[in-house]
N, C-alpha and C positions, 0 to 999 in steps of 0.2 A: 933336352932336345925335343921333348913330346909338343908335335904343335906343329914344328918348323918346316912348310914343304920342301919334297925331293921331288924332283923330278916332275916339268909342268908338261902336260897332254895340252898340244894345240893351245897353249895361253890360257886354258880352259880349268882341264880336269888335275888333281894336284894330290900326292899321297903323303902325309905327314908321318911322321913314327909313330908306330900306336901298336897295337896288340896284332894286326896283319903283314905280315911279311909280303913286298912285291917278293922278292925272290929267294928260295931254297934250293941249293946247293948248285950253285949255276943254270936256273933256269926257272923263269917264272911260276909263281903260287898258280894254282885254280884262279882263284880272285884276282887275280893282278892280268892272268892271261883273259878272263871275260872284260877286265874294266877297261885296259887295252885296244880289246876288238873294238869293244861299242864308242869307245870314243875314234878309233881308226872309220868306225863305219858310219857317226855321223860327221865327222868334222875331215877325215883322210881326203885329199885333190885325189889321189890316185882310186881308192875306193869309191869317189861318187861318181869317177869318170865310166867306171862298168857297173853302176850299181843305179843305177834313176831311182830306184824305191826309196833311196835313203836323202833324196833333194830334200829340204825345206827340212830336216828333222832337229830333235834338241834333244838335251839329257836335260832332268830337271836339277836344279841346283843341288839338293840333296847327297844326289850322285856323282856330283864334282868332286869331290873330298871322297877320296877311295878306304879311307879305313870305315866310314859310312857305308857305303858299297856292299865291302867286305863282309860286313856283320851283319847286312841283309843278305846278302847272298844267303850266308850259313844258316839264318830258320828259313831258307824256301825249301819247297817239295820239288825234289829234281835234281837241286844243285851237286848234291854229292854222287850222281849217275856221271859215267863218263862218257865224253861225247856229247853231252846234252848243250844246248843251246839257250841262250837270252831273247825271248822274244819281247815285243813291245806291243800287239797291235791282236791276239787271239782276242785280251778278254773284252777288249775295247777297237772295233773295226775300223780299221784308219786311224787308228789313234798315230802322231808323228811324234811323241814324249816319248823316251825312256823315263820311268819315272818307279818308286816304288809302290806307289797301290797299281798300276797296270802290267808290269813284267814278270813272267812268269817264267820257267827250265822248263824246256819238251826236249824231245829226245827229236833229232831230224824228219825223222817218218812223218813227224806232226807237223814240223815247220812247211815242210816241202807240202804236204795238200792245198795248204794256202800258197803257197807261191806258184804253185806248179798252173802250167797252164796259159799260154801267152793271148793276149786280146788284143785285137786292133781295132781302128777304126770303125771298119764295116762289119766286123762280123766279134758275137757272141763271144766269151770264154771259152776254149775248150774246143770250138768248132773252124773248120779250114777247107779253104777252096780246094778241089783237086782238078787243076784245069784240065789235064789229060783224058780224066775219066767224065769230066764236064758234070760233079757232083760236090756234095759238100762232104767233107768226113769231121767223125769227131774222135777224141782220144783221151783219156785220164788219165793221173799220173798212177800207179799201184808199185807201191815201193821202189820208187824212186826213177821208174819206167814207164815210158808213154804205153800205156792200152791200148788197140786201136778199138772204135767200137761198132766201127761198121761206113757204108755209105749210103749218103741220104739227099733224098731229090729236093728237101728243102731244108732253109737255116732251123726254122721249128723242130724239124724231124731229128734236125743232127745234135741241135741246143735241148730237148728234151731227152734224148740218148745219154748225154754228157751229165745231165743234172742228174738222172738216176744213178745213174755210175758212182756220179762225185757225192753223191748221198752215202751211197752204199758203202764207197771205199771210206768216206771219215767216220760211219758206226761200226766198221769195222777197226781201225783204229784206236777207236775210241776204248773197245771192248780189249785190246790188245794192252793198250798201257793203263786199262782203269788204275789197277793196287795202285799205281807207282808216280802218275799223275798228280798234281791239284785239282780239287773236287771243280776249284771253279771251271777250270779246263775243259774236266769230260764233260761238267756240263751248255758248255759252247758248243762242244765237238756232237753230243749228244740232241740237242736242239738247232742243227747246221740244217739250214732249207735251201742251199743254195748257194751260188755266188752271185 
């Protein structure tokens, strides 16, 4: 039976019998619950209707065939932390692949710096009109919480506010999960100038 897929993800992704178990004792592997998400979060109607970040994305072939997957998972740095997360796009910005030379395990704290923080049209990352007080304010995410970081009479004043913040909160970060991390990681997290 080694070979023969079970179980197709989206006409997509497929786990054949092999040395990784989708599931142990009524409820899915580590492995089987990450390969799961990532193909629910690029290919799922229901997940890309609240998720815009994950429009246009792909798994790279590789990661179609889950006992592949699997056996990457198991030498990454992170993977056996729980709670920790699949990212696709730290060590590579924008990258839209899942793929194995670009995904790496962080632990939430890490994902959420990057994501945190809503942009619009008009106005910078970070920074937002407060028409009441007829000012700009700005705010960073620090674990997992909007900062406020003050009010400010210009976008410059409240977008250079926000970048020191968001400096400061990813080397702090950075300093928080060094041991436990991928070295490639801290060192993104570690050379972060910005968004």
């Amino acid at each position: 039976m080694a070979g023969r897929p079970r179980g197709m993800l989206f006409d997509v992704g497929y786990a054949p019998y092999g040395k990784y178990a989708i599931t142990e004792n009524g409820d899915r592997t580590k492995e089987y619950a990450h390969f799961h998400s990532m193909f629910n979060r690029v290919f799922g109607k229901s997940a890309l209707k609240h998720r815009e970040t994950y429009r246009d994305c792909d798994i790279d072939e590789q990661f179609h065939n889950f006992q592949v997957f699997a056996e990457w998972c198991n030498k990454q740095v992170g993977f056996s932390e729980d709670g920790w997360q699949l990212d696709k796009d730290i060590l590579v910005k924008g990258n839209r692949t899942y793929s194995p030379t670009v995904c790496v395990f962080v632990p939430n704290a890490i994902n959420c710096i990057f994501a945190a923080g809503t942009k619009n049209d008009t106005l910078p990352k970070g920074v937002y009109w407060k028409p009441k007080r007829a000012c700009h304010v700005s705010a960073v995410s620090v674990d997992n919480k909007f900062k406020h970081l003050g009010y400010f009479n210009t976008i410059d004043d409240a977008k250079s506010a926000y970048d020191k913040a968001k400096i400061d909160e990813v080397c702090r970060v950075a300093e928080k999960y060094r041991a436990r991390i991928d070295k490639r990681v801290y060192e993104i997290l570690l050379n972060f100038k910005g968004d």
